[in-house]
C-alpha positions in Angstrom: 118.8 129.3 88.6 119.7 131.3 85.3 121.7 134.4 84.3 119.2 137.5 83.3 121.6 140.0 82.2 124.8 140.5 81.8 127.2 143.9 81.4 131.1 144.2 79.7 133.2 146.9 79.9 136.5 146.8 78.3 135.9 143.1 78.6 138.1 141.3 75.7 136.7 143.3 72.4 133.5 144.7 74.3 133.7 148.1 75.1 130.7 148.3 76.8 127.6 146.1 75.9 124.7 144.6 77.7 122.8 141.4 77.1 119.3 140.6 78.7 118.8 136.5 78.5 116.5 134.2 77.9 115.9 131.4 81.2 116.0 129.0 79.1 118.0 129.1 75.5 120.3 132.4 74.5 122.1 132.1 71.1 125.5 134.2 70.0 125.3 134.3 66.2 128.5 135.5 63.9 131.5 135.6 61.9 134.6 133.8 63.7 136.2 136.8 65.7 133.0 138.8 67.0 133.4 137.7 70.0 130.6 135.1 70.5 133.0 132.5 72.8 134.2 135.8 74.6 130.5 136.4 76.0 130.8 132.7 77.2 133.8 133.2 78.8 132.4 135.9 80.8 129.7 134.2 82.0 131.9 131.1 83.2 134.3 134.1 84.3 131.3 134.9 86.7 131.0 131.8 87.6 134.6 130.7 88.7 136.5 133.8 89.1 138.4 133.4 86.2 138.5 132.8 82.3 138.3 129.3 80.8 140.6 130.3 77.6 142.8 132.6 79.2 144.5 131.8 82.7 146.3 135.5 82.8 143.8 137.9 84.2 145.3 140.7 82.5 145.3 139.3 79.2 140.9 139.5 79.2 141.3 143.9 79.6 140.4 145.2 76.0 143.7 146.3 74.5 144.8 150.0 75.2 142.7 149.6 78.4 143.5 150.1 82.0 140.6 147.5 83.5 137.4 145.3 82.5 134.3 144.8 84.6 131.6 142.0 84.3 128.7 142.3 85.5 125.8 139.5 85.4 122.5 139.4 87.6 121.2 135.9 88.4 117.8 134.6 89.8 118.8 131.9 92.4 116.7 130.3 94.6 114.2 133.3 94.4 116.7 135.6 95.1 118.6 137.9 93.0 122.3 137.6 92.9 124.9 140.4 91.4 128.1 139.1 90.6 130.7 141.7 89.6 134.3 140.4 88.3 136.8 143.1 87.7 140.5 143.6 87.5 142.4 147.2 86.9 146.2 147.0 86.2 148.6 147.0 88.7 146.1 146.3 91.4 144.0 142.5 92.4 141.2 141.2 90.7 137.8 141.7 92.8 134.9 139.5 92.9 131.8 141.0 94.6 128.4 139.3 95.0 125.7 141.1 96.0 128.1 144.1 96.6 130.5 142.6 99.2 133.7 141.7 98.4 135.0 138.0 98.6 138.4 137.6 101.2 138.9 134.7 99.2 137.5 133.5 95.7 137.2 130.2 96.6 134.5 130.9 98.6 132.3 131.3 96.0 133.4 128.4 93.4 129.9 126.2 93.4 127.7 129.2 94.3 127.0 129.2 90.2 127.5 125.9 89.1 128.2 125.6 85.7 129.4 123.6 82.9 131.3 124.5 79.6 131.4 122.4 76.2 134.0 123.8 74.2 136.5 122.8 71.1 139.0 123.5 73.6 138.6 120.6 75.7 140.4 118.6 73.3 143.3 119.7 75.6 141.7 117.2 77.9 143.0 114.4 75.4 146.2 115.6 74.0 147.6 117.8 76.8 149.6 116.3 79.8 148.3 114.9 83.1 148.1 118.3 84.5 144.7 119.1 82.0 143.1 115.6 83.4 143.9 117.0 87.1 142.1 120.2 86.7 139.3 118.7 85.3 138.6 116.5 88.0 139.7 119.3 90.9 137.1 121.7 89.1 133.8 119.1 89.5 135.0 118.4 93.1 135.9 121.8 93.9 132.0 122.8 92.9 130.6 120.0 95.7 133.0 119.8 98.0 134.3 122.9 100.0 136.9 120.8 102.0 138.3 119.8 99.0 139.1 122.9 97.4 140.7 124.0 100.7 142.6 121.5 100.7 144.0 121.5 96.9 145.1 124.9 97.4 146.8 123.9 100.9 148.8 120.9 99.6 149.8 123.1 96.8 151.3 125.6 98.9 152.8 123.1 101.2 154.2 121.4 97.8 155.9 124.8 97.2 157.4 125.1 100.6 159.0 121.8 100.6 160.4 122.4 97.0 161.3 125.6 97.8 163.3 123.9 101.3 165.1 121.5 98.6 166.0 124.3 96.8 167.4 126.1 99.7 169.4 123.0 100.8 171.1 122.4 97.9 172.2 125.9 97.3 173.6 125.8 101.0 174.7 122.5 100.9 173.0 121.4 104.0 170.4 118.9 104.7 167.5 119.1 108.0 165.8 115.9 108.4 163.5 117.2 111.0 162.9 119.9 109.1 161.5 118.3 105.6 159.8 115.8 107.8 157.4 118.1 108.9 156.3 118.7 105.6 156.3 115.2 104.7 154.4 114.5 107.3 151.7 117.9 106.4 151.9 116.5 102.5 150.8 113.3 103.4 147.9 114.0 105.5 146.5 116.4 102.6 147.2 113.8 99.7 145.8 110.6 101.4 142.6 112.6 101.8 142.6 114.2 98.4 143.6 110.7 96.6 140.6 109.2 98.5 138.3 111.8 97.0 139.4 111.6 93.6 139.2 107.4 93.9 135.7 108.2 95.0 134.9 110.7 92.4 136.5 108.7 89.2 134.3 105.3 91.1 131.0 107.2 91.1 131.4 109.5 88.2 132.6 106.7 85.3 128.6 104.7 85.6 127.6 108.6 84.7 130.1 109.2 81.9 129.6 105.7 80.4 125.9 105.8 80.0 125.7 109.3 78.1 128.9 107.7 76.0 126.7 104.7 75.0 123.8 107.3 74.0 126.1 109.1 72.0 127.9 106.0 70.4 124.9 104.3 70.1 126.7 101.7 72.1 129.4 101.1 69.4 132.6 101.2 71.8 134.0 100.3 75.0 135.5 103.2 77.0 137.6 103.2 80.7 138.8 105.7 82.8 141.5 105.0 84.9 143.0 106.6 87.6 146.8 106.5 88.5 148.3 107.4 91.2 151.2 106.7 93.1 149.0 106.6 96.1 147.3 103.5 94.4 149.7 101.1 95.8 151.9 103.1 98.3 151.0 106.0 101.3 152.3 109.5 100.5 154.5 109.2 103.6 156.6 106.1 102.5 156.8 107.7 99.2 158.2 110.9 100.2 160.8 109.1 102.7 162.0 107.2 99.8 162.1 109.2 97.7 164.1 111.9 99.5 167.2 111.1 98.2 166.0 111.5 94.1 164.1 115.0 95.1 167.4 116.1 96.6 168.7 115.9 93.1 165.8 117.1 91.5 165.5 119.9 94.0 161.4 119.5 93.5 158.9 116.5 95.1 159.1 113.8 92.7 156.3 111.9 93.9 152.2 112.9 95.4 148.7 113.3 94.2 150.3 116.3 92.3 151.6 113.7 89.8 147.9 111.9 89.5 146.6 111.2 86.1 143.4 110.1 84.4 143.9 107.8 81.4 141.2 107.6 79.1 141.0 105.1 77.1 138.8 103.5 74.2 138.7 99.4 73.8 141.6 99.4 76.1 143.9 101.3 74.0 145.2 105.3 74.6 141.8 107.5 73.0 144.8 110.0 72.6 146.8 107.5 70.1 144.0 105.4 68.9 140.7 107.1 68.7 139.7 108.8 65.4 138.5 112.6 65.8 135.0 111.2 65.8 135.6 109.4 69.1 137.5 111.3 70.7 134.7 114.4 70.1 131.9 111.4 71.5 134.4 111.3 74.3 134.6 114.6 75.1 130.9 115.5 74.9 129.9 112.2 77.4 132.6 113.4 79.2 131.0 116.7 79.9 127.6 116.1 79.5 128.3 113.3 82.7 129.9 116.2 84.4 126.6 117.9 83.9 124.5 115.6 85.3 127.1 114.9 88.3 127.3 118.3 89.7 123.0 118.5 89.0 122.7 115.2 91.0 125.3 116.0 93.8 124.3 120.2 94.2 120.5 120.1 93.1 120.7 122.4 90.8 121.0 122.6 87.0 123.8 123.8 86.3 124.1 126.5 83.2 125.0 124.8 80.1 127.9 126.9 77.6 128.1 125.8 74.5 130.8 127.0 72.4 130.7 126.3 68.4 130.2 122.9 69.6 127.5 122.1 66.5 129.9 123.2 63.7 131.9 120.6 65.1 130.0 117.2 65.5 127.7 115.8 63.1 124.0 115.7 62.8 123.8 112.2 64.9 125.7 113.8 67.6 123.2 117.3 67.1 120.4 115.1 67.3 121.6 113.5 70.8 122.2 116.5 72.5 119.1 118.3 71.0 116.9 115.3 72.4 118.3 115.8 76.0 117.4 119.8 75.4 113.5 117.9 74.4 113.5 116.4 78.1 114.2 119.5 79.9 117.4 117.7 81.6 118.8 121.3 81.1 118.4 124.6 82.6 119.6 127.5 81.1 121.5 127.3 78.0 124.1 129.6 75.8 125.2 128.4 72.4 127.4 130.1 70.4 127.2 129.2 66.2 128.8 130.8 63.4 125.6 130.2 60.9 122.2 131.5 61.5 119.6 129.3 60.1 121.0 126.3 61.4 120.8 127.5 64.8 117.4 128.8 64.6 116.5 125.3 63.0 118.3 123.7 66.6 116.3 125.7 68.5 113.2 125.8 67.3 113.0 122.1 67.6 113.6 122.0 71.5 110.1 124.0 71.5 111.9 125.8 74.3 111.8 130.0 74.6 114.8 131.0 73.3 116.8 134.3 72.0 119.0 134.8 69.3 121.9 137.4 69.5 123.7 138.3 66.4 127.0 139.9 66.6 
């Protein structure tokens, strides 16, 4: 599967500008502020229905515009498969493939699996627990149908029940009956979900260690840990004791909606403890594993962004990630660099076709 063109209009600081790709490796070459890591984010845009950098649609329309429309054309499968995104103001964003309209976008999160490596997901380290949740609901999401439906059902169950707590306290009233049938909806939805993720950080960690060791050279001991509330307790005997504090708080105090993922290096916080250097090994095995988990678990290689990921690690780290580009673990590829020569130098070593854009 790869992208072979792509179309902007009004689309960030594109007005209007088509790219045709390369199957295997397309490089964006500039000055900071060209808009190199916005042509990435359209393509992941494509991909998941929305931005990576910018959760507010209406934010990605060119300034002093009314709408922006992407438009890529991918060979899948022997097939080719349009993908418009586009959003006017005022009115819902649309996601077509092939020409028909999506009822609901989460019907096609998976169809182009993809994964981003970005300076951004530092946010993954020093954020809360809400960046570490996303993370793992996004890899699922792209495998697992069920589990996306039912993320986006316990959250609008979670809002109903807080929204109930609300409306008690304001009426000073209390139904019983009433929040226990939420409890009892909540719980169903967050013991599945907490086995999932269990099963996800159990199978996924082996992945993430070994491409950690590769990158480290094997210099450091890294964990992942999950922690939930669920670990030790069912959702149901949370909620029922716990009814009394949410009463106060007028929210749920206690679900999988409070899960984190601790990452830590020789035991201690990476967030605290781990120099810039380990934490950016950290973050690359961290992706790279979510690479090869979603290629294992869909069959597919998934497209690889790279965003000015080289001006930011060291030539070891280069080397690594260059090496795996030599073994053809990848498919298509998009890197985005701010100087020239070095990226031709990157490239020309994988002895892969490639393209260079300059912007």
């Amino acid at each position: 599967m790869y992208l072979k063109t792509i179309s902007l209009f009004n689309y960030k600081n594109f007005s209007d500008k088509t790219f045709e790709f390369d199957a295997k490796i397309n490089c964006f070459v500039g000055k900071n502020g060209v808009g190199k890591t916005n042509i990435l984010d359209a393509i992941y845009h494509l991909a998941n229905s929305k931005s990576y950098f910018n959760p507010i649609a209406i934010q990605n329309i060119k300034h002093d515009e009314e709408f922006f429309v992407i438009d890529g054309t991918f060979e899948k499968s022997e097939q080719t498969e349009q993908i418009v995104c586009s959003l006017k103001k005022g009115q819902k964003k649309i996601l077509k493939r092939n020409g028909k309209a999506y009822e609901k976008f989460s019907d096609h999160i998976g169809f182009i699996p993809l994964v981003i490596i970005s300076p951004a997901d530092n946010d993954l380290i020093v954020e809360g627990s809400e960046t570490r949740r996303r993370f793992v609901d996004n890899v699922l999401s792209q495998l697992d149908k069920n589990y996306l439906l039912e993320i986006i059902q316990y959250q609008k169950i979670l809002s109903q029940r807080n929204a109930l707590l609300k409306y008690f306290a304001l009426n000073h009233i209390f139904e019983t009956d009433t929040i226990s049938i939420y409890d009892e909806q909540l719980s169903n939805l967050g013991q599945k979900i907490h086995f999932k993720r269990s099963q996800f950080i159990a199978d996924f960690f082996p992945v993430f260690n070994k491409h950690h060791q590769i990158i480290t050279d094997s210099n450091e001991t890294v964990q992942m840990v999950y922690e939930s509330q669920l670990n030790s307790k069912n959702l149901l005997s949370l909620l029922e004791e716990n009814i009394n504090k949410d009463r106060v708080l007028q929210y749920t105090s206690v679900g999988i909606h409070k899960d984190d993922l601790l990452f830590e290096i020789n035991h201690f916080p990476i967030k605290k403890f781990g120099s810039q250097g380990q934490q950016k090994s950290f973050l690359i095995a961290l992706k790279l594993a979510q690479f090869e988990f979603v290629k294992k678990q869909s069959g597919e290689k998934p497209i690889l962004l790279l965003d000015d990921i080289f001006d930011k690690l060291d030539e070891s780290r280069v080397t690594k990630i260059v090496s795996m580009v030599n073994a053809d673990e990848f498919g298509q590829i998009f890197i985005s660099d701010t100087h020239l020569e070095r990226t031709e130098a990157i490239v020309k070593s994988t002895q892969q076709s490639y393209k260079l854009f300059g912007l």
